[in-house]
C-alpha positions as CSV (number, residue, x, y, z in Angstrom):
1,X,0.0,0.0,0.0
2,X,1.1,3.2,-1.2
3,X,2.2,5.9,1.9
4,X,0.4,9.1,1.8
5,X,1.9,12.0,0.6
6,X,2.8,14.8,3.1
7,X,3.8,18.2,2.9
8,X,6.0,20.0,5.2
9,X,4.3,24.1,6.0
10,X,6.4,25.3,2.7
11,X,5.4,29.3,1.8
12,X,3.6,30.0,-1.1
13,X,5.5,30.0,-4.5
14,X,8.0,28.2,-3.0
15,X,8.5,25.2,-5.8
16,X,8.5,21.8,-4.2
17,X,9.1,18.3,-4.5
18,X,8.5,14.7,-2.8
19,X,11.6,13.4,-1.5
20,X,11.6,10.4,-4.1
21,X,12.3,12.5,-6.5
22,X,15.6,14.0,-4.7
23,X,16.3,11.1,-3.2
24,X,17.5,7.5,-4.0
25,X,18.7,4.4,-2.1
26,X,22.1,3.8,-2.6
27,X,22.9,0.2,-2.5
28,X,26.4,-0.3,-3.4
29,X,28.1,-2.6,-0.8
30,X,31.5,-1.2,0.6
31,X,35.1,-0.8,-1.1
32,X,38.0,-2.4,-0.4
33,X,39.7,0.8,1.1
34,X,36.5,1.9,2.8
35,X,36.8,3.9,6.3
36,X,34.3,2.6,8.4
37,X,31.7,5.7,9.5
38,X,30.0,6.8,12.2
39,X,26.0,7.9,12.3
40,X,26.0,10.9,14.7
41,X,23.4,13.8,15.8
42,X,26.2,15.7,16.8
43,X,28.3,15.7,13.8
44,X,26.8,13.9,11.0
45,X,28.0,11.1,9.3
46,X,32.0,10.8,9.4
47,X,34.9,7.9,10.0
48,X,34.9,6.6,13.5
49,X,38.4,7.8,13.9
50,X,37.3,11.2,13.7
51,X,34.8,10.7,15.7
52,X,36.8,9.7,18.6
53,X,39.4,12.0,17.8
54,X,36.9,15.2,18.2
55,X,34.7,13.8,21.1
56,X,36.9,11.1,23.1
57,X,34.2,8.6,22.9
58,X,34.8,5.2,21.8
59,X,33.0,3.6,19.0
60,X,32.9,-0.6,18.5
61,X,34.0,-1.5,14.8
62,X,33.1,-4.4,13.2
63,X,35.1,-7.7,14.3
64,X,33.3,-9.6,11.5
65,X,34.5,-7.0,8.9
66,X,32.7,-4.4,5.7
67,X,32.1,-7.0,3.3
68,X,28.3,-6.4,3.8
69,X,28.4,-3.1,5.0
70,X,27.2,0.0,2.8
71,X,29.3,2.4,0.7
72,X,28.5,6.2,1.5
73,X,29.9,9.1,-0.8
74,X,30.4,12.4,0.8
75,X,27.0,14.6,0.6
76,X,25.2,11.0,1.0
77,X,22.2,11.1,3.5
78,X,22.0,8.4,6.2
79,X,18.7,7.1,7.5
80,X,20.0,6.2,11.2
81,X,18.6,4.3,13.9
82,X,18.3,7.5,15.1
83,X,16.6,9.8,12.4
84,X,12.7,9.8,14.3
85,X,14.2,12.0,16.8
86,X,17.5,13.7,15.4
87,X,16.6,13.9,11.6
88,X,18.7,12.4,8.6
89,X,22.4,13.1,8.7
90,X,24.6,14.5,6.0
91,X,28.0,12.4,5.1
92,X,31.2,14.7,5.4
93,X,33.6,12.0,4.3
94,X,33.0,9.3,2.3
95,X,33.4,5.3,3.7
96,X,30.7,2.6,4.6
97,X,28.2,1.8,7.4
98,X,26.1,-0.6,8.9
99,X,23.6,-2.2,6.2
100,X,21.0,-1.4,9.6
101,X,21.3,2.0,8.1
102,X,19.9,3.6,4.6
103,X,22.3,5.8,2.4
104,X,20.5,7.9,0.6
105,X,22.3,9.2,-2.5
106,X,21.2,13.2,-3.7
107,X,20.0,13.0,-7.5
108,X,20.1,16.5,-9.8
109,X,19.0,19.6,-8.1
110,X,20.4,18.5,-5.1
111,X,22.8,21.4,-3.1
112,X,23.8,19.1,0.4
113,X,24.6,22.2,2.3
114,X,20.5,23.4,1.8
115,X,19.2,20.0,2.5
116,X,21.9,19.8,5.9
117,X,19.8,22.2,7.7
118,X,16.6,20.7,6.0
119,X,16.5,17.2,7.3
120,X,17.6,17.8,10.3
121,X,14.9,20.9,10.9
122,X,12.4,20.4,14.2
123,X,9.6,21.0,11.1
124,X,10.9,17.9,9.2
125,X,11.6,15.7,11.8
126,X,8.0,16.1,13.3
127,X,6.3,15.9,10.2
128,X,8.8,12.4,9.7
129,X,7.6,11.2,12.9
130,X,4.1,11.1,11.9
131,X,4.5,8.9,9.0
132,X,5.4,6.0,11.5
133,X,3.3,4.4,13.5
134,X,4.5,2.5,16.5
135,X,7.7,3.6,16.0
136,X,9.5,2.6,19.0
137,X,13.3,3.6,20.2
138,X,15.8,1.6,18.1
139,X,13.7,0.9,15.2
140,X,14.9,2.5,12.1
141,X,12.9,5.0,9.6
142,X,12.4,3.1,6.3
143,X,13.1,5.2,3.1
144,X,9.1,4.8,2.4
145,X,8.4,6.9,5.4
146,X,10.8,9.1,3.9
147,X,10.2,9.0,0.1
148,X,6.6,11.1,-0.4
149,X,7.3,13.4,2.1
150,X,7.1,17.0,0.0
151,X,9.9,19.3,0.3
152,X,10.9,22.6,-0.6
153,X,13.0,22.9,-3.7
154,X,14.1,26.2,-4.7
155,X,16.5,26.6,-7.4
156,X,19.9,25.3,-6.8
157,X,21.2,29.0,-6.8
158,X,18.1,29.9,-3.9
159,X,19.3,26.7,-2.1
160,X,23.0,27.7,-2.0
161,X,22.2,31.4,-0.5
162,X,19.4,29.5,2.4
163,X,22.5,27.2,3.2
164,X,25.6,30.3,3.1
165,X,23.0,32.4,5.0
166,X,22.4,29.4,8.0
167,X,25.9,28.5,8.0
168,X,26.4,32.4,8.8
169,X,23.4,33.1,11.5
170,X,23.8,29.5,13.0
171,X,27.6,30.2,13.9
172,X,26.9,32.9,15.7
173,X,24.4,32.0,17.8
174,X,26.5,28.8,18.1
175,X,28.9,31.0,19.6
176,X,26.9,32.9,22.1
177,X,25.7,29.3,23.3
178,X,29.4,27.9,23.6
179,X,30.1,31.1,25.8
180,X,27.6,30.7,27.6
181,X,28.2,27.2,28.7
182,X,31.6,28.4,29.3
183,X,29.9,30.3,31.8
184,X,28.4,27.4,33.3
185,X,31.4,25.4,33.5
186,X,33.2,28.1,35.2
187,X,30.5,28.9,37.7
188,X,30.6,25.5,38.4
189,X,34.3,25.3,39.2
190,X,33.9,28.4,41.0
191,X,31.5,26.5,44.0
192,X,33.8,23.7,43.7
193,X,37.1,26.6,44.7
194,X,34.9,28.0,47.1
195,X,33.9,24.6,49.2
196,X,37.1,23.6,48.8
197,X,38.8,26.7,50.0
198,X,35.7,26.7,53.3
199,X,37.2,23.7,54.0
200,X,40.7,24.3,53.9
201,X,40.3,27.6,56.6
202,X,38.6,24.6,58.8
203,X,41.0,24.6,62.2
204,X,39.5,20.8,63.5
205,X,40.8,17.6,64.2
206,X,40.0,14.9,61.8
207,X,37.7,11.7,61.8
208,X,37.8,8.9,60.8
209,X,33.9,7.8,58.5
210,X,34.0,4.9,60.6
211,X,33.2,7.1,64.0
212,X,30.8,8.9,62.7
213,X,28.6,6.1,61.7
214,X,28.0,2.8,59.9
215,X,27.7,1.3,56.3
216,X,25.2,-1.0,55.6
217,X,24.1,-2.3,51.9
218,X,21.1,-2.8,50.3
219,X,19.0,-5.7,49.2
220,X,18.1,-7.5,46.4
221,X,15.4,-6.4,44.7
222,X,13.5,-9.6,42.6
223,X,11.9,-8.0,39.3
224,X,8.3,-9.1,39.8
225,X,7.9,-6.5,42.8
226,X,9.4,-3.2,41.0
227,X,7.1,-0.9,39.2
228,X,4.6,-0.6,41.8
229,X,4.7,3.0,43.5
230,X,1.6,2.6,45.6
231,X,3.1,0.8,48.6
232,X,4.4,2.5,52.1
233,X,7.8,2.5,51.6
234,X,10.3,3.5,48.6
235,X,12.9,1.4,47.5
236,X,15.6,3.2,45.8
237,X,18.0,2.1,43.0
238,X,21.1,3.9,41.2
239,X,18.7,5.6,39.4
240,X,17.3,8.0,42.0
241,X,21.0,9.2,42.9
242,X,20.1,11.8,40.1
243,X,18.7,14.0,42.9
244,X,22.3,14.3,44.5
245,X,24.0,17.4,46.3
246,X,23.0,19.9,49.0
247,X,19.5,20.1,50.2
248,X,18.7,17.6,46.8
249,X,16.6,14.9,49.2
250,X,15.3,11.6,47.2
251,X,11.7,10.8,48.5
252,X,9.6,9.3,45.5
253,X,10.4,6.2,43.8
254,X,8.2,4.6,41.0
255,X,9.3,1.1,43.0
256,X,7.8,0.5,46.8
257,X,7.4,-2.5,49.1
258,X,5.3,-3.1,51.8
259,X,7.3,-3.4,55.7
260,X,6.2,-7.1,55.4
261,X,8.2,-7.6,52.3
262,X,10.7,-5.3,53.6
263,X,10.9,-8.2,56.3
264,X,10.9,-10.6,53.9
265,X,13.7,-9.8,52.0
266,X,15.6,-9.1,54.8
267,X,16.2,-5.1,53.4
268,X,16.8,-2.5,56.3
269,X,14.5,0.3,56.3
270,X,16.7,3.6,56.5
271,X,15.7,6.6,58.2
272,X,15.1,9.8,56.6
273,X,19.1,11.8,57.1
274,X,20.8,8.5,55.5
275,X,23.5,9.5,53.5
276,X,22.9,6.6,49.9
277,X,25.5,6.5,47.5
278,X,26.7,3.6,44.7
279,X,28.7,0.7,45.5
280,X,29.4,-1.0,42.1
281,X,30.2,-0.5,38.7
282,X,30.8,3.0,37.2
283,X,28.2,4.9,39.1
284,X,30.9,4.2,42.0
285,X,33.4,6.2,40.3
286,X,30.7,9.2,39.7
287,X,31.0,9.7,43.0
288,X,27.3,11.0,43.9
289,X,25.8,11.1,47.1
290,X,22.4,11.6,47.8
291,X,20.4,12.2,50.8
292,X,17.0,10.2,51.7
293,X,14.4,12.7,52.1
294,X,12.2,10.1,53.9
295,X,12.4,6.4,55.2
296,X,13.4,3.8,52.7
297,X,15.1,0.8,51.3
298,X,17.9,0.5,49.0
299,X,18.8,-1.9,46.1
300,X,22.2,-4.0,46.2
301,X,23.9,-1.6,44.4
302,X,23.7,1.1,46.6
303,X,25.5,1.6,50.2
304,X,24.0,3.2,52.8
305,X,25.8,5.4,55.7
306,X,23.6,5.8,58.3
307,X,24.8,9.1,60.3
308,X,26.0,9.3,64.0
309,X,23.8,12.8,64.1
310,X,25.1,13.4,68.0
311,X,28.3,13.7,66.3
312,X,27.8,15.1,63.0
313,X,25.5,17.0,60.8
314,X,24.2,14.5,58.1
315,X,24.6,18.1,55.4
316,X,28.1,18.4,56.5
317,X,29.0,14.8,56.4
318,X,27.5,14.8,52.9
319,X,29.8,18.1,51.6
320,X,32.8,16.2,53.6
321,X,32.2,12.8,51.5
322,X,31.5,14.8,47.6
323,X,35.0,15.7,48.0
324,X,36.1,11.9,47.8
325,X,38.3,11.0,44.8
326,X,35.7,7.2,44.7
327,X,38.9,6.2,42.4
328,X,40.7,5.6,45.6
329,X,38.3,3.3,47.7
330,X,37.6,0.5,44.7
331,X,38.6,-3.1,45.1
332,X,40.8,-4.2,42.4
333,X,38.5,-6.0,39.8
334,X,37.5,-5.8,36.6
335,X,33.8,-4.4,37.7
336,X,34.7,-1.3,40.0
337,X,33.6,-1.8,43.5
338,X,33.9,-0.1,47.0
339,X,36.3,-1.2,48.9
340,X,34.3,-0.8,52.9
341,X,37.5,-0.5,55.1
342,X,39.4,1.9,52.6
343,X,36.2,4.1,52.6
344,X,35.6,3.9,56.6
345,X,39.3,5.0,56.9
346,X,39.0,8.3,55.4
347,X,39.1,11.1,57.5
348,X,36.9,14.2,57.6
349,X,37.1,17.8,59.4
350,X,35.1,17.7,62.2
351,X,34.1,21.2,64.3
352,X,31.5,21.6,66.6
353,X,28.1,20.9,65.5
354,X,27.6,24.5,65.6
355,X,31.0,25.3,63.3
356,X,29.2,22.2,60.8
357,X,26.2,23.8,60.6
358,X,27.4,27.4,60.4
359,X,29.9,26.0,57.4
360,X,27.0,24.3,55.6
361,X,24.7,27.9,55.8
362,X,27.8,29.6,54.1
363,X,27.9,26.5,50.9
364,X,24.0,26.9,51.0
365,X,24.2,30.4,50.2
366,X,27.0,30.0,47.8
367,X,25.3,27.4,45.9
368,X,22.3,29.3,46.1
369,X,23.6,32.8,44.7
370,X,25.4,30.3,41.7
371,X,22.3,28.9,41.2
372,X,20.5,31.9,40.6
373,X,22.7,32.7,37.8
374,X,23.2,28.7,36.2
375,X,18.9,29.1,36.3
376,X,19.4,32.7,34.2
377,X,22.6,31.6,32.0
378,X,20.4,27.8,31.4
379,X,16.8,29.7,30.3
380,X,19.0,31.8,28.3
381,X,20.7,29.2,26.2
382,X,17.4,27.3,26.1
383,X,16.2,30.5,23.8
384,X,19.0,30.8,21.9
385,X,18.7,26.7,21.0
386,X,14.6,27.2,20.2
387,X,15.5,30.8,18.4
388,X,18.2,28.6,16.4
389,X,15.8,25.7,15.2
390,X,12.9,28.5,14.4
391,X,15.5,30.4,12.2
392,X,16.2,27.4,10.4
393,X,12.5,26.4,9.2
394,X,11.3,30.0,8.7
395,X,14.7,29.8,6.0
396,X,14.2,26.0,4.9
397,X,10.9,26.6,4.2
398,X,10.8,29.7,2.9
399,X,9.0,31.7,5.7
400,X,11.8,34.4,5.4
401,X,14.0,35.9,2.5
402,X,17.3,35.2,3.3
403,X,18.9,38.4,1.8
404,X,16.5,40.9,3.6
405,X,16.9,39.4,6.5
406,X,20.6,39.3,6.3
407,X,20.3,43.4,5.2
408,X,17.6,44.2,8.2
409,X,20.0,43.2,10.6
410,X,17.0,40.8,11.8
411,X,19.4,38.2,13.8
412,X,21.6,40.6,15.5
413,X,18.1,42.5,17.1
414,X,16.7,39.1,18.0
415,X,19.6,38.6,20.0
416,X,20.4,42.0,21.5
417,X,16.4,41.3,22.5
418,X,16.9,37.8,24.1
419,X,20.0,39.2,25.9
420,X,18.0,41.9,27.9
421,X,15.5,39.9,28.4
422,X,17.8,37.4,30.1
423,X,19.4,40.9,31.8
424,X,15.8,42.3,33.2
């Protein structure tokens, strides 16, 4: 059965055209001296080396080897496991890839810069998404889905001046956003400095963790009980440690247990002040540490410290034991895991109650004033990011003429307005 045909918002006069016709499969199976490529979001379709090269992170090749793996030319298309949400990516080196992926070769008429910005629009992708039903994460966008979708197709000339005048407006306001997370990761630092620095005026003798209170673990968790949030008490897995930090308390879970199954698995019930951090794996090495906000039970990948409060303030304990490097209390292994005796043999500044809890009220207010500003600097690249993917439909689509809005100045305004804004 034929797909229906389906038209992206494209202005008036704008000439158009279903993908089909711009479009075909490529099936040529890979070449001898083929790279082997990588389907991004981030960065398109490019060799794996690069890949790793710009972003550290590792990619699996093939042990099997190409042989069956698809040829891509540079300015190819890629259909991705990914395209429902991110859009089709444009090749910027040729190589091959996955047969689970669909090259799509431009025909005639074709400019790849016009069609970059195109199929990877928040218009596109949307209007994609609809074409599928049941699509479900993992399962890849067939070239039908893709194939009577109509899209504008200016002249080749028209196409070239959208995709100089995105390249232009989308660098600077890619600019503005990489400042501004500069920002972020400087204010972050900045807490870190400061804590650091509180702690380092601290005039106290030390303590040992294992004074202060005890570690306990969690219990196993059997399958056919999670899921079921309507029971008295929370269980909490590696998951919740998301809510981590200062005055972050975890309290709801999506998983809960009844005290007689509580019983029944033999889990502890903690009290609301236990300090719940990750035992195993690399959510050890993270580091986080998260507070329970009420009484609960953990899963067996989580510790628990359960806090001596006659001695020390659970908040302070919790600022004391972010500053652990995790790296130094694993077990040797190839799974990471904590080593109990090297983490109960750490030592902590510890003042008077009263010097713990006036240090905490000065990191509150730190962290508060910083957060005021991460909340302001955040919003602020959030607009830029929705002012970014509005800019380039109203172009793709032919909402706005390029050249008068390059001569009016329009982007540079729309800025200067989002700035104040941010400023007020």
């Amino acid at each position: 059965m034929n797909e229906p045909f389906l038209s992206l918002p494209i202005a008036k006069g704008i000439p158009e055209k279903r993908a089909r016709f711009l479009f075909r499969v490529r099936s040529e199976k890979s070449h001898p001296d083929d790279e082997q490529l990588a389907a991004t979001q981030s960065h398109g379709v490019l060799s794996q080396k690069r890949y790793m090269e710009m972003t550290g992170n590792k990619v699996v090749a093939a042990l099997a080897g190409t042989d069956n793996f698809n040829h891509v030319e540079q300015d190819d298309f890629v259909i991705s496991l990914r395209t429902f949400e991110g859009g089709i990516e444009r090749a910027t080196e040729s190589g091959c890839i996955s047969p689970a992926y669909t090259v799509l070769a431009p025909l005639r008429g074709v400019e790849p810069g016009f069609f970059h910005y195109l199929l990877k629009s928040k218009v596109f992708i949307s209007h994609l998404q609809t074409t599928v039903t049941g699509i479900r994460d993992g399962k890849s966008v067939k070239f039908e889905n893709f194939a009577n979708i109509v899209l504008p197709h200016p002249g080749l000339e028209t196409q070239r001046r959208i995709a100089d005048f995105l390249d232009r407006e989308t660098a600077r306001i890619d600019l503005l956003i990489e400042k501004k997370q500069q920002l972020l990761a400087l204010l972050e630092e900045k807490v870190r400095s400061d804590i650091h620095g509180l702690f380092q005026s601290l005039d106290a003798e030390t303590w040992r963790i294992r004074h202060l209170g005890k570690v306990k673990n969690g219990a196993g968790f059997p399958v056919d009980l999670q899921g079921d949030p309507s029971n008295e008490i929370p269980f909490f897995k590696v998951k919740n440690l998301a809510a981590n930090g200062l005055d972050q308390r975890i309290a709801a879970s999506d998983d809960t247990i009844t005290k007689e199954t509580a019983r029944t698995l033999g889990a502890s019930v903690f009290p609301a002040g236990t300090i719940v951090f990750a035992k195993i794996g690399a959510a050890l090495l993270l580091g986080r540490f998260s507070m329970l906000g009420t009484e609960g039970c953990i899963d067996n990948n989580l510790a628990a410290f359960v806090v001596n409060k006659r001695l020390v303030d659970p908040d302070y304990l919790l600022l004391c034991l972010e500053r652990f490097d995790m790296q130094l209390m694993v077990q040797p292994g190839a799974v990471p895991s904590l080593s109990t005796e090297k983490f109960i043999n750490r030592s902590v500044p510890l003042p008077s109650l009263e010097g713990q809890r006036g240090l905490v009220e000065l990191i509150r207010r730190e962290v508060q004033r910083n957060g005021r500003i991460v909340q302001r600097t955040q919003v602020s690249i959030d607009r830029l990011k929705e002012y970014r993917s509005a800019l380039i439909t109203a172009a793709v689509t032919g909402q706005i003429d390029v050249a008068s809005h390059s001569r009016s100045g329009a982007t540079e305004l729309k800025l200067d307005a989002l700035q104040e804004e941010m400023d007020a």
